[in-house]
C-alpha positions as CSV (number, residue, x, y, z in Angstrom):
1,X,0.0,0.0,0.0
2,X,1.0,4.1,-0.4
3,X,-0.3,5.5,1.8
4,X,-0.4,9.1,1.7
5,X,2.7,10.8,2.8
6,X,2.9,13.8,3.7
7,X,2.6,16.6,0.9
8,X,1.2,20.4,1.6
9,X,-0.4,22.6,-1.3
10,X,-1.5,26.3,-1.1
11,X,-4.3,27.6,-2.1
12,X,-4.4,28.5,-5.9
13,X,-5.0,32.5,-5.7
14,X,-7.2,32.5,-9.0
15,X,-9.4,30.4,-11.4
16,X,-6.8,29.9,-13.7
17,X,-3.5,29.1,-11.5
18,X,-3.9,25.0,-10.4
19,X,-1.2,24.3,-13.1
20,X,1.8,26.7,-11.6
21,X,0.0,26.3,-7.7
22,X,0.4,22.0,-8.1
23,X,3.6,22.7,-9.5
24,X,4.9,24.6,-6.4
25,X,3.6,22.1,-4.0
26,X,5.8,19.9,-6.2
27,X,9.0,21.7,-5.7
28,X,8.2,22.9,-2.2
29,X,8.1,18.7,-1.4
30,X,11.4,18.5,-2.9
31,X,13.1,21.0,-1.2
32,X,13.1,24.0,-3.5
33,X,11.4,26.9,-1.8
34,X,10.1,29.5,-4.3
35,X,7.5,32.4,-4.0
36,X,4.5,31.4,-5.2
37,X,3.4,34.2,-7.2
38,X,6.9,34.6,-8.5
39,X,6.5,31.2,-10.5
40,X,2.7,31.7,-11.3
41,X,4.8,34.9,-13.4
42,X,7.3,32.2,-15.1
43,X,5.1,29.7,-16.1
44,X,3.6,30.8,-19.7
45,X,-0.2,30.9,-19.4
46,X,-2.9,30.4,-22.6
47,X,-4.4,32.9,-24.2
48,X,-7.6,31.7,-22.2
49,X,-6.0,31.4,-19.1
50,X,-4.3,28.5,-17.5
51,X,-1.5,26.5,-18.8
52,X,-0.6,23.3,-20.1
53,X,1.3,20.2,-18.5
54,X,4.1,20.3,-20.6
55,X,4.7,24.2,-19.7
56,X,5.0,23.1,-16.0
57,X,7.6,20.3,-17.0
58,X,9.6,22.7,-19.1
59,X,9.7,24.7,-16.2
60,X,10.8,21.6,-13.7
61,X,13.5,20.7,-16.6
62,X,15.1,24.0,-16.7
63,X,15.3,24.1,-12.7
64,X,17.6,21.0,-13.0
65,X,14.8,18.3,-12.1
66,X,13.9,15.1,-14.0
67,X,10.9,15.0,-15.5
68,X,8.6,12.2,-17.5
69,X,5.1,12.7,-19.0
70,X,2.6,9.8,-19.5
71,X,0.6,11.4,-22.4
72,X,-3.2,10.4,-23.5
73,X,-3.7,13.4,-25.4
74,X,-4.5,11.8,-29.3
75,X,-5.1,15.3,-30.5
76,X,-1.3,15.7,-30.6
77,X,0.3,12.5,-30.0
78,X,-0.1,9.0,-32.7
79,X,-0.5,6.2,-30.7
80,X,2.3,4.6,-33.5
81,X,5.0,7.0,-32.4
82,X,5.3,5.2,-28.8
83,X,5.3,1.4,-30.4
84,X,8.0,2.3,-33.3
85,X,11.4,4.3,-32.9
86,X,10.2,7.8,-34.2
87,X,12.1,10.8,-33.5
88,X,9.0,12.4,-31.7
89,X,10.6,16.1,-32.5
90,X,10.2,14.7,-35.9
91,X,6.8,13.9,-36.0
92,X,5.5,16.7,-34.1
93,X,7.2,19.5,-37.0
94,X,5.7,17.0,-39.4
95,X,2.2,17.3,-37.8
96,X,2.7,21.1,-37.5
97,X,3.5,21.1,-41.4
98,X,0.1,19.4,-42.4
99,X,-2.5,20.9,-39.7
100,X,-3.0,24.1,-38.9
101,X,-5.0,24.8,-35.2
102,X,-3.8,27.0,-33.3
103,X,-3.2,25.3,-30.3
104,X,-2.2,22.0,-31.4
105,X,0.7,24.2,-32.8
106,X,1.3,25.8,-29.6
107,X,1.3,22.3,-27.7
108,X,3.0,20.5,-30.0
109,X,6.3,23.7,-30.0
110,X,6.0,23.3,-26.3
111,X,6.5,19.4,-26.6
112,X,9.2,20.2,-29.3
113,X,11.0,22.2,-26.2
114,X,10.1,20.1,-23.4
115,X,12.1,16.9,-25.2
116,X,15.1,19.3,-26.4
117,X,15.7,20.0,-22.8
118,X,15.8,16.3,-22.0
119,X,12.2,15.7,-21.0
120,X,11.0,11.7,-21.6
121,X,7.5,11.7,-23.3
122,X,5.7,8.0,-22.8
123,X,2.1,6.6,-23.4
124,X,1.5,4.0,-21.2
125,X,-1.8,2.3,-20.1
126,X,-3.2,4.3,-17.1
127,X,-3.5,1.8,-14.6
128,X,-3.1,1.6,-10.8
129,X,0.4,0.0,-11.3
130,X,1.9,2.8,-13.2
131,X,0.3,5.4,-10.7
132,X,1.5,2.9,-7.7
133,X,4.4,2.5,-9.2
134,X,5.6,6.1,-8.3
135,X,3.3,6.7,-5.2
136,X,5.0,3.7,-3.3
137,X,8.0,5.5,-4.0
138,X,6.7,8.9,-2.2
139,X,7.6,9.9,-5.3
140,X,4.0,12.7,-6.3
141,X,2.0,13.0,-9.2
142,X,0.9,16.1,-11.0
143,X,-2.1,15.7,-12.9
144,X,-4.1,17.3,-15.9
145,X,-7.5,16.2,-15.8
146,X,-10.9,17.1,-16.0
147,X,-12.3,19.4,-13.4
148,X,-16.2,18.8,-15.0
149,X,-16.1,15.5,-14.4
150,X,-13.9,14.8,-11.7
151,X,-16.5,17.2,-9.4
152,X,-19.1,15.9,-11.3
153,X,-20.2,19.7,-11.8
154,X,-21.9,21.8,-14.3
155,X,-19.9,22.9,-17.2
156,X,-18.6,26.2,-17.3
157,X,-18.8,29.5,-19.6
158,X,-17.3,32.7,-20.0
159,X,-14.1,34.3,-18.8
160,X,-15.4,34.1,-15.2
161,X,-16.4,30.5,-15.4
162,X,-19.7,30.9,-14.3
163,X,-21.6,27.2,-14.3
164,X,-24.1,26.8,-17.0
165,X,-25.5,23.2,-17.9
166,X,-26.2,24.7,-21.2
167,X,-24.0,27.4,-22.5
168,X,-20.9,25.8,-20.8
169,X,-17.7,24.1,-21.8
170,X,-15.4,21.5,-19.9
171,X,-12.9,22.6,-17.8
172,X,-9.8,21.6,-17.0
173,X,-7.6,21.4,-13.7
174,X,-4.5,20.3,-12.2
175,X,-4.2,18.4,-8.7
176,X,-1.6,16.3,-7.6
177,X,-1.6,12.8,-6.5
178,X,-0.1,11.3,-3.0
179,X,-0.9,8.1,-1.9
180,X,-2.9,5.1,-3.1
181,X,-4.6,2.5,-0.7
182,X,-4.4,-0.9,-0.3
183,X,-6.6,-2.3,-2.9
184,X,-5.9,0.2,-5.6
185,X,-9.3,1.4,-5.8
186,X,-8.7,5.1,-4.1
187,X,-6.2,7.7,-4.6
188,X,-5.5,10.7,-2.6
189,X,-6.0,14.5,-4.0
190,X,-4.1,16.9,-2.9
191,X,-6.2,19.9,-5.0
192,X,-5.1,23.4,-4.8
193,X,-8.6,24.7,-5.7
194,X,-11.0,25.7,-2.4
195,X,-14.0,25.3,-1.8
196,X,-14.1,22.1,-4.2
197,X,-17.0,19.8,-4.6
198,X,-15.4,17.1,-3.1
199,X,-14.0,18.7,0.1
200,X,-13.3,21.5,2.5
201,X,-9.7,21.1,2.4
202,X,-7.4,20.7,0.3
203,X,-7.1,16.5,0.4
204,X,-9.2,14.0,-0.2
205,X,-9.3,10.7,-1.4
206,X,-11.3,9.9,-4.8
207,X,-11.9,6.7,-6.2
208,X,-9.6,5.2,-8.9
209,X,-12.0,4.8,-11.6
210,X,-13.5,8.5,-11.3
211,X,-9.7,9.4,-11.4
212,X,-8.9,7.4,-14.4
213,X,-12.0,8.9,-16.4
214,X,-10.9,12.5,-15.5
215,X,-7.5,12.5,-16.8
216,X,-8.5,10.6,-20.0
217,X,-10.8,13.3,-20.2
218,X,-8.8,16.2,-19.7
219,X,-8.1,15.7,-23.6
220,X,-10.9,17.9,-23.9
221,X,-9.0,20.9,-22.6
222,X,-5.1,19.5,-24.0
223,X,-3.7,17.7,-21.2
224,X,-4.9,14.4,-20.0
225,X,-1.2,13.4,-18.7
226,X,0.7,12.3,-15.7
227,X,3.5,15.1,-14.7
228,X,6.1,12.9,-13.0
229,X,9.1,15.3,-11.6
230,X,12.1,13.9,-9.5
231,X,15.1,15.2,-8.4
232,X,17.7,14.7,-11.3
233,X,19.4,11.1,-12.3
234,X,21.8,10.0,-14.4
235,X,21.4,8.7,-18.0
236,X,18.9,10.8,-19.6
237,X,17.1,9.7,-22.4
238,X,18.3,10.7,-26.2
239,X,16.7,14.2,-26.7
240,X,14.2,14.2,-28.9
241,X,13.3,10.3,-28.9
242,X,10.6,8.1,-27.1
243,X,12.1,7.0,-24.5
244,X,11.0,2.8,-23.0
């Protein structure tokens, strides 16, 4: 079992800061005290607000730390890339040749960066060994999910995010994960957003399958990842390539 060990998270100050706020609790576990708002002004934000997983792992990269993302996002990632020995940089400037949305370019030059500084990029099958794997390690994991269903709220509209069943959109979040019990069917939140849906502080455990469906989800809004960031190791992978 891994059971939750002890990880603190501050309160995100706006509607649009989980990403940097879960990424500060990541650094503040491992020993790197920074101001929060300070890194909420580093980490680049979308032109809708919020950010993107791989922006928070540039930043971890660039601060010296490891860091590996489990990607489900299909909008910019072919399955075939991961199962054959493609030069991912490679593909993802192909892709940008051929198709032209905006922000699949802007993910996919962020990804481009992210592997150039020595960032592994895997797709694995999300299952409670892979999230176990790390959690048994105290070793946290940053998450971009969906907030709509993970609260099992009202979609949201506008810049203000006002709830509206009809008018609204999906929204996406980050939290971080901390601990999984015993029979790998509940994992512990730490969630920088208060008041939440699902509790009055900041952790609370959620069950596995309601997990699993929110990040797979959070392709609606260009994540649906695992953020995994580690103090740095030896023997980094080949820039550029998918990593095993």
């Amino acid at each position: 079992m891994a059971n939750p060990f002890d990880f603190e998270i501050l309160p995100q100050p706006d509607d649009t800061t989980c990403g940097p706020t879960s990424l500060h609790a990541v650094y503040q576990y491992f020993g790197l005290n920074l101001d929060l708002h300070q890194l909420i002004s580093e980490v680049p934000t979308l032109e809708q607000g919020g950010t993107l997983g791989v922006m928070l792992g540039i930043d971890a990269l660039k601060r010296g730390f490891d860091a590996t993302i489990f990607t489900y996002n299909l909008e910019v990632f072919d399955p075939i890339w991961f199962t054959r020995s493609y030069d991912l940089t490679e593909r993802l400037e192909a892709q940008m040749a051929v198709k032209t949305e905006p922000k699949l370019h802007l993910a996919s030059k962020a990804y481009v960066e992210y592997l150039v500084l020595g960032g592994k990029l895997k797709m694995r099958d999300l299952s409670a060994m892979l999230i176990s794997r790390y959690l048994h390690q105290s070793v946290p994991i940053l998450t971009g999910l969906s907030s709509t269903y993970l609260y099992s709220g009202p979609r949201e509209h506008g810049l203000k995010n006002t709830p509206d069943d009809i008018r609204g959109l999906p929204q996406g979040h980050f939290v971080v994960l901390y601990g999984i019990n015993e029979n790998q069917d509940r994992v512990y939140v730490a969630d920088p957003y208060l008041p939440n849906p699902l509790g009055e502080l900041h952790h609370y455990p959620v069950s596995f399958d309601r997990l699993v469906c929110s990040i797979l989800l959070g392709i609606l809004t260009y994540d649906s990842n695992l953020l995994v960031i580690e103090p740095k190791k030896q023997g980094s992978a080949a820039k550029g390539k998918n990593s095993p």
